[in-house]
C-alpha positions as CSV (number, residue, x, y, z in Angstrom):
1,X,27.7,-23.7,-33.1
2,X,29.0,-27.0,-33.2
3,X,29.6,-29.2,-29.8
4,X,32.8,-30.2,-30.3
5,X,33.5,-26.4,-30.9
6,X,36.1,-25.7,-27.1
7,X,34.4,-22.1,-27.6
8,X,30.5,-23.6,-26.9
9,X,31.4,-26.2,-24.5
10,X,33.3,-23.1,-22.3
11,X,30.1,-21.3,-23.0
12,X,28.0,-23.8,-21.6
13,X,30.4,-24.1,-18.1
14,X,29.8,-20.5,-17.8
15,X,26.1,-20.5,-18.2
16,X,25.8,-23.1,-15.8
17,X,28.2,-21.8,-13.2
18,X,27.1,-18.3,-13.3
19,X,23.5,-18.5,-14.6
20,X,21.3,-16.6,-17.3
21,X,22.0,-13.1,-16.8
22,X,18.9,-12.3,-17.7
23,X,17.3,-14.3,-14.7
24,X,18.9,-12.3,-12.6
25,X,18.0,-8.9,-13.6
26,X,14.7,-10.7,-13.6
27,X,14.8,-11.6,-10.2
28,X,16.0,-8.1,-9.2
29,X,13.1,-6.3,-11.1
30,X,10.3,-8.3,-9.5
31,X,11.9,-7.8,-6.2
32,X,11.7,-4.0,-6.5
33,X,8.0,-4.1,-7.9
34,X,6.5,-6.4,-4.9
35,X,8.8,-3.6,-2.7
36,X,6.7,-0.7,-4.2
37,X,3.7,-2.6,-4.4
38,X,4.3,-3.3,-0.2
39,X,5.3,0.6,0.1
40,X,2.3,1.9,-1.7
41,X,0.2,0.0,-0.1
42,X,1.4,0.2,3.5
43,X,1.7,4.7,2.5
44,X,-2.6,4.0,1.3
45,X,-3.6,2.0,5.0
46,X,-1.3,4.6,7.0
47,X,-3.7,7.3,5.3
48,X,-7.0,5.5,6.0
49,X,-6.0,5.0,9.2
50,X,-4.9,8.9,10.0
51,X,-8.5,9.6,8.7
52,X,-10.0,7.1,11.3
53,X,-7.6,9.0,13.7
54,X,-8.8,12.0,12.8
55,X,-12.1,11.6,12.6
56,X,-12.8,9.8,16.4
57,X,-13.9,12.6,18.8
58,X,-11.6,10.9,21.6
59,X,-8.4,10.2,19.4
60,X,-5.4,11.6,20.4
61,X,-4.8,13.4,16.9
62,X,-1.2,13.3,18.1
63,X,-1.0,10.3,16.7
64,X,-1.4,10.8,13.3
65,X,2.5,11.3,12.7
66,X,3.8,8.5,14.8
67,X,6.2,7.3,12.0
68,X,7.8,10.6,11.7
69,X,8.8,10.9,15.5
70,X,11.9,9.4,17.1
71,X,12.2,6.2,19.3
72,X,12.4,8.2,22.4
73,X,9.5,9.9,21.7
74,X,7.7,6.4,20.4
75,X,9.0,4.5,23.8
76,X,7.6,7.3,25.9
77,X,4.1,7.6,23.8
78,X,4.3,3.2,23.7
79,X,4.4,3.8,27.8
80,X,1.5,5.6,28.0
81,X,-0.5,3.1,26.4
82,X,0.8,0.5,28.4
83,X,0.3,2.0,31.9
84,X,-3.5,2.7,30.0
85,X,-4.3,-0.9,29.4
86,X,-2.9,-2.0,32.4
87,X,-5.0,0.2,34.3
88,X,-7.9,-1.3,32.1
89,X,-6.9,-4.8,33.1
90,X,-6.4,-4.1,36.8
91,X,-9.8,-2.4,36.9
92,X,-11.9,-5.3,35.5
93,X,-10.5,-7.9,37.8
């Protein structure tokens, strides 16, 4: 490939303009790894945590599915908790 070739300089405008190709697919496959690395590891602390659930005498075993139920049933459930801690709050003033 010779520089004064019209054919390589046109070739080097694209690459410029649009890029390496490559890089891109690059870019896209590392950004679906990190995702399932994040997913994975967010599925493995959601499981430790169930068993911590589960395993309290006093836990509200209820809770083990929270991110299977719908927002009206998280808002009402988020509530409950709040009224609870305020309750907490109010009573050690």
């Amino acid at each position: 490939m010779c520089l004064g070739d019209p054919r390589a300089a046109f070739r080097l405008q694209r690459y410029l303009a649009v890029g390496d190709p490559y890089q891109h697919q690059h870019h896209l496959l590392t950004v679906f790894l990190i995702q399932n690395t994040q997913n994975r590891d967010t599925e493995a602390l959601q499981i430790k945590l169930d068993e911590i659930i589960r395993s309290m005498d006093l836990a509200n075993n209820a809770l083990l599915d929270l991110e299977e139920m719908d927002d009206k049933e998280l808002d009402r459930i988020r509530e409950t908790y709040q009224v609870l801690a305020r309750s907490e709050r109010e009573g050690k003033k």
